[in-house]
TORROVEX-70884 format. One line per field, with one value per residue (C-alpha): residue number from 1; x, y, z. Coordinates in nm, 2 decimals. Layout:
N
k: [NUM	...]
xx: [X	...]
yy: [Y	...]
zz: [Z	...]
END
This chain:
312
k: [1	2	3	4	5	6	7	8	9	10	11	12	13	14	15	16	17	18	19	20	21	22	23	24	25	26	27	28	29	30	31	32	33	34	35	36	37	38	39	40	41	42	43	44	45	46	47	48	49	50	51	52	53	54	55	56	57	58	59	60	61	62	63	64	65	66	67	68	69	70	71	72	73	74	75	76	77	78	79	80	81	82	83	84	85	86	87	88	89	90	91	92	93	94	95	96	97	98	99	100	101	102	103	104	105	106	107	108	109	110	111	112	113	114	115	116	117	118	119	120	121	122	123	124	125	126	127	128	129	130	131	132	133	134	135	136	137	138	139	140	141	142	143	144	145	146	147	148	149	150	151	152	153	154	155	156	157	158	159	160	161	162	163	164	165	166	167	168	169	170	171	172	173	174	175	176	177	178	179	180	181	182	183	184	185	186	187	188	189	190	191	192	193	194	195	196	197	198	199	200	201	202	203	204	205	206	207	208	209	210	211	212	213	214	215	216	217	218	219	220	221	222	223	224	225	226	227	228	229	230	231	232	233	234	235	236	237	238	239	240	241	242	243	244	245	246	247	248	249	250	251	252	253	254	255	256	257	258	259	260	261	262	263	264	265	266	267	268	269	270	271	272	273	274	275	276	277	278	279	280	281	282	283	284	285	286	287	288	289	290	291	292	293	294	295	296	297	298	299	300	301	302	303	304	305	306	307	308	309	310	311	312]
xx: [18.82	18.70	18.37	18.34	17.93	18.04	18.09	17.81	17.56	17.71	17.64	17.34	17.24	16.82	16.97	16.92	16.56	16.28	15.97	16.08	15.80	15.91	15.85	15.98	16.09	15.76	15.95	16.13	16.43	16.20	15.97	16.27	16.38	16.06	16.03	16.41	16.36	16.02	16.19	16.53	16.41	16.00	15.98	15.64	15.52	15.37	15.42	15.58	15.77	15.84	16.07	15.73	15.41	15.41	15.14	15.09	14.88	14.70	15.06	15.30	15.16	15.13	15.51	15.61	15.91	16.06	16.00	16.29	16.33	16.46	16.60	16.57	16.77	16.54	16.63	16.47	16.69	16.42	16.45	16.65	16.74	16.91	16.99	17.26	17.24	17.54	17.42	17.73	17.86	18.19	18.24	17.93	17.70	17.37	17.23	16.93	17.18	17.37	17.10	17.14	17.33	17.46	17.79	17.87	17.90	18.07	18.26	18.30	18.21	18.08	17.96	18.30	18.31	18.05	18.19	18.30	18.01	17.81	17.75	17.47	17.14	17.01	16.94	17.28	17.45	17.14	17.28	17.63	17.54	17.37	17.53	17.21	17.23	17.00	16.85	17.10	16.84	16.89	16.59	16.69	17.02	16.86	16.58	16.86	17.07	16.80	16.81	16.89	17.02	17.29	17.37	17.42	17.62	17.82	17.89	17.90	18.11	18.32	18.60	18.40	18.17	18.55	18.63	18.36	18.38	18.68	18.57	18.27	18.44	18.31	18.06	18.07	18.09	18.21	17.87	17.64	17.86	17.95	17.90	17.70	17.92	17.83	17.56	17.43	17.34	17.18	16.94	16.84	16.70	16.53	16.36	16.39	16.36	16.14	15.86	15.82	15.79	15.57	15.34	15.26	15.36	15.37	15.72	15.66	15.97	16.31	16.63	16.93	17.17	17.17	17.38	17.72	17.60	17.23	17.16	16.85	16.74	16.66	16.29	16.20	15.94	15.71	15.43	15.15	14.96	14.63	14.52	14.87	14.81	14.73	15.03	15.24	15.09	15.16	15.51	15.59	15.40	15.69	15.97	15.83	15.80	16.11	16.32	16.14	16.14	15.82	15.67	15.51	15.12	15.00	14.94	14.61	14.68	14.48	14.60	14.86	15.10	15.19	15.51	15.70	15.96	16.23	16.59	16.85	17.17	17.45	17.64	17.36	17.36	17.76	17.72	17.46	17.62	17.40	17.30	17.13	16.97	16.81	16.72	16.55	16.37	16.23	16.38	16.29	16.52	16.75	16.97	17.26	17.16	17.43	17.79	17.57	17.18	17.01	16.69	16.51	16.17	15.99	15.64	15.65	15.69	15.61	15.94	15.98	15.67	15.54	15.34	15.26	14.86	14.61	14.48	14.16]
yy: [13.61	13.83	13.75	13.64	13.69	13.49	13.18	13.26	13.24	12.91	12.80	12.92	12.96	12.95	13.35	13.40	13.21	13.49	13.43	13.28	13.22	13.38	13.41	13.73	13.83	14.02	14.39	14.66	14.42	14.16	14.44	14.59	14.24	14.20	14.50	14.46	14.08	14.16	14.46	14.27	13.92	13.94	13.72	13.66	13.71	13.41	13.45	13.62	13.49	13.66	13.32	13.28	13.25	13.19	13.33	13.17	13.19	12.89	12.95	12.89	12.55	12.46	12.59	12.48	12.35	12.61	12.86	13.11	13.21	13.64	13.75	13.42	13.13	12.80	12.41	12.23	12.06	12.17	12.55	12.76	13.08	13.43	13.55	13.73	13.55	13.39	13.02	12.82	12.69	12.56	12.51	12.26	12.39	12.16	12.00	12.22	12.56	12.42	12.57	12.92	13.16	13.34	13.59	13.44	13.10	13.17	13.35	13.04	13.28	13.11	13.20	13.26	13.56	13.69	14.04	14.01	13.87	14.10	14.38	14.49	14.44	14.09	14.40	14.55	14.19	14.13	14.50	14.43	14.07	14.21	14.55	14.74	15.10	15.36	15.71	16.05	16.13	16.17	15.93	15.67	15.67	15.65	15.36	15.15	15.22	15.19	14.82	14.65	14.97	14.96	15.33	15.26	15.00	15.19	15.45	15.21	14.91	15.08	14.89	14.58	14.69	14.82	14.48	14.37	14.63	14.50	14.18	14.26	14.45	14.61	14.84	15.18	15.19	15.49	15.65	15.45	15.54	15.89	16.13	15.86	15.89	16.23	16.43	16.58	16.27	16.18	16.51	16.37	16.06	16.22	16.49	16.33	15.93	15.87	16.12	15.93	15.62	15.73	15.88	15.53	15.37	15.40	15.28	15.22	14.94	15.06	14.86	14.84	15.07	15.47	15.71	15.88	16.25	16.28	15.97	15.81	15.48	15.27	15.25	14.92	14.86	14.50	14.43	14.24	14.00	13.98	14.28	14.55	14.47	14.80	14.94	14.68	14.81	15.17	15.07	14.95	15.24	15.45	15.26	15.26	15.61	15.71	15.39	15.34	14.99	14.76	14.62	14.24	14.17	14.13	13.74	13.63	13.49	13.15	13.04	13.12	12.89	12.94	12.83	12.85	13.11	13.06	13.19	13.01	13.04	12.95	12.74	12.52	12.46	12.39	12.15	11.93	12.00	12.19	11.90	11.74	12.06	12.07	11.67	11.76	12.02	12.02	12.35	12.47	12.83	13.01	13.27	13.34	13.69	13.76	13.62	13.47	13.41	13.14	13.20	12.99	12.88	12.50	12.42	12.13	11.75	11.92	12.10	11.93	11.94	12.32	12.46	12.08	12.10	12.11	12.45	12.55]
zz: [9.94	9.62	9.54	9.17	8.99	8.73	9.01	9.18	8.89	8.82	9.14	9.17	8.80	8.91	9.03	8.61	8.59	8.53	8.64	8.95	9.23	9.55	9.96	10.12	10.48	10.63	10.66	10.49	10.33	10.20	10.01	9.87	9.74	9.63	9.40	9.30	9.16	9.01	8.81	8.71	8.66	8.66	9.00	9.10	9.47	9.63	10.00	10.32	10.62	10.94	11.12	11.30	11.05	10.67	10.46	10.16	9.82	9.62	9.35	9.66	9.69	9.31	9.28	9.61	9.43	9.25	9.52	9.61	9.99	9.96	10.26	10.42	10.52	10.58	10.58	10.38	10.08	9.79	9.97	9.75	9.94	9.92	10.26	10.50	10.82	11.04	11.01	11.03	11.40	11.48	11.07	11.03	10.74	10.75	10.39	10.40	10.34	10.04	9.81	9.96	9.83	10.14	10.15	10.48	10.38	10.07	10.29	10.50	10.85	11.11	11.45	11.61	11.32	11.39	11.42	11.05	10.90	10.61	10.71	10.46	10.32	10.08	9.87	9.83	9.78	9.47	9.33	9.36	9.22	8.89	8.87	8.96	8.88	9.08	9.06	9.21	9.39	9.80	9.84	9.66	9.78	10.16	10.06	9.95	10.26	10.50	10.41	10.72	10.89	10.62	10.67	11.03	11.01	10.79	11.08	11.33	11.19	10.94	10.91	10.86	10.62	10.42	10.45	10.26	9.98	9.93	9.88	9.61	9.29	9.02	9.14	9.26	9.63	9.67	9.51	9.72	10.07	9.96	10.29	10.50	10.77	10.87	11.03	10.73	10.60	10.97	10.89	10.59	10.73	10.98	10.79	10.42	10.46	10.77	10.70	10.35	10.54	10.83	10.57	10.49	10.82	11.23	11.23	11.59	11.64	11.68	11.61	11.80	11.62	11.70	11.43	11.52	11.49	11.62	11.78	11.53	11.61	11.26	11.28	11.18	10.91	11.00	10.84	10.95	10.64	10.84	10.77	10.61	10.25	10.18	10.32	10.14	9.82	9.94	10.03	9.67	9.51	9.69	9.64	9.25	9.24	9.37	9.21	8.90	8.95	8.90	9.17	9.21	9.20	9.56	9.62	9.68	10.04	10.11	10.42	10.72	10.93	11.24	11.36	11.69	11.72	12.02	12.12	12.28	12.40	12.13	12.38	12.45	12.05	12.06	12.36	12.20	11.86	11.55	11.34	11.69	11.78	11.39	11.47	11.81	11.71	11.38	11.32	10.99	10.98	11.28	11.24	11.48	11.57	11.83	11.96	12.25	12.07	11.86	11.73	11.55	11.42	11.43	11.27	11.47	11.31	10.96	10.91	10.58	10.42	10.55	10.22	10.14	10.08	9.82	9.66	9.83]
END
C-alpha cells in the first residue's frame, strides 16, 4: 500500500482544523507532538495521558468533544486519535478506532504482523503527513529520531523500517536516515543528544533496544504531572531552541484520574475474542506491545464518559 496525504486528510479532515484542543502521551513523543501541532496548526494543550492516569485542565472538559488524542489510541467513539500502536487482533477493528488515524490500520496490520508494523515515531508519520521540513543541524536531526527510539529501530529493524519508507512518498528519507546506521552517529547520541536531555532530565528508565556499534540503551523520557511541569516547560524551551518551532501554553491542570493499568496475554484476548474482552472490562485504550502482550487500561464502569464533569 502507498500511503496517499491527500486521502488521509479526507478522512480525517479535523488533521487541517487549527486550534484543535489536544491530550498528549506523558513522555518524550507526546512533547514532541505537542510542540509540532502547536507550531503547524496552533493546537492548544489541554491534558496528558500515560495508559494509566489522565490529567486534565477546566478546557479538556469544556471541549471534551473536539479533543484530539496525539500519540494515543483510546475507545471511545467521540475520541479522535493519532497514534502508532498494533490494535487490531485476528482482523477485528473495534468502533472506538474508526476515528483514529493510525498507519497500522490503514495499513490493515494486525497482531499476527506485528513484526511489520510502523516502525517509527507519531512524530515522523505528522512530518511525512504535512511535509515538515527541519533544521541541518546534528541536534535536530537526533530529537526527531530519538522519537520512539526511531534511530534504533532504524539499526535494528532495517528492513522493516525500508518497507515503510517505501510506503510514505514524497519526503526526503534519505536526509532524515543519512549515516544513522553507524557508530559515529551512536557517539553523537551519547555525547551530543543525551547530555542535552539529562541537563534537563534524570533519564533514569531505559528502553529495550541497544545500538549496533556501542551498545546505548534509549533512555526513556516520562514525565510525572504532579509535580514535572517545570521540566515539561524546559523540555519545550529545548526542543524550541534547537527546532524553532513554538511550543503550547502549559494547561492549568484541575484534576487527575486514575485508571487501572494491566497486561495480559494476547491469547487469552483471542480465546474470549477482542470485542468481549473491551465488553468485560471497560477498557478505555490497550496497545499490543508484543507478539505475546496485551496491555491495556480501564477507569472502571466510566470508560465512556472519563473527562465528563463540571469545571471547578
Amino acid at each position: 500500500m502507498i500511503f496517499d496525504t491527500k486521502q488521509i486528510f479526507k478522512d480525517y479532515p479535523w488533521l487541517k482544523q487549527k486550534n484543535l484542543p489536544m491530550i498528549v502521551s506523558a513522555n518524550y513523543d507526546g512533547l514532541m507532538c505537542a510542540s509540532f501541532l502547536n507550531h503547524h496548526l496552533d493546537w492548544n494543550l489541554v491534558g496528558y495521558y500515560n495508559h494509566e492516569s489522565l490529567w486534565i485542565s477546566d478546557q479538556a472538559i469544556k471541549q471534551k468533544k473536539e479533543i484530539i488524542w496525539v500519540d494515543l489510541n483510546i475507545l471511545p467513539k467521540q475520541g479522535k486519535a493519532i497514534g502508532g500502536h498494533i490494535v487490531s487482533v485476528d482482523g477485528f477493528i473495534p468502533t472506538g478506532f474508526e476515528t483514529s488515524c493510525n498507519p497500522n490500520i490503514l495499513n490493515q496490520l494486525t497482531s499476527d504482523h506485528f513484526n511489520s508494523k510502523f516502525p517509527f515515531s507519531t512524530l515522523i508519520f505528522l512530518m511525512w503527513l504535512y511535509g515538515a521540513e527541519y533544521p541541518n543541524s546534528k541536534i535536530s536531526k537526533l530529537l526527531i529520531l530519538n522519537t520512539d527510539a526511531t534511530w534504533l529501530k532504524w539499526q535494528n529493524y532495517n528492513k522493516n523500517c525500508k518497507k515503510w519508507i517505501s510506503q510514505l512518498p514524497d519526503f526526503d528519507w534519505d536526509k532524515l536516515f543519512s549515516k544513522v546506521d553507524s557508530k559515529t552517529f551512536d557517539q553523537q547520541v551519547d555525547k551530543l543528544l543525551y547530555p542535552e536531555l539529562l541537563s534537563i532530565s534524570s533519564l533514569k528508565n531505559f528502553g529495550k533496544l541497544s545500538s549496533k556499534f556501542l551498545n546505548i540503551k534509549n533512555r526513556e523520557f516520562i514525565v510525572n504531572l504532579d509535580w514535572d511541569e517545570d521540566l515539561i516547560l524546559n523540555f519545550f524551551q529545548l526542543i524550541s531552541n534547537h527546532l524553532y518551532w513554538s511550543f503550547p501554553k502549559l494547561p492549568k491542570l484541575s484534576q487527575r484520574i486514575d485508571g487501572i493499568k494491566t497486561k495480559c496475554a494476547l491469547s487469552d484476548v483471542k480465546k474470549i475474542g477482542l470485542n468481549a474482552m473491551i465488553n468485560k472490562y471497560n477498557i478505555f485504550s490497550y496497545a499490543i506491545t508484543s507478539p505475546r502482550s496485551f496491555s491495556y487500561t480501564t477507569f472502571g464502569a466510566n470508560k465512556k464518559r472519563v473527562i465528563d464533569g463540571k469545571v471547578k
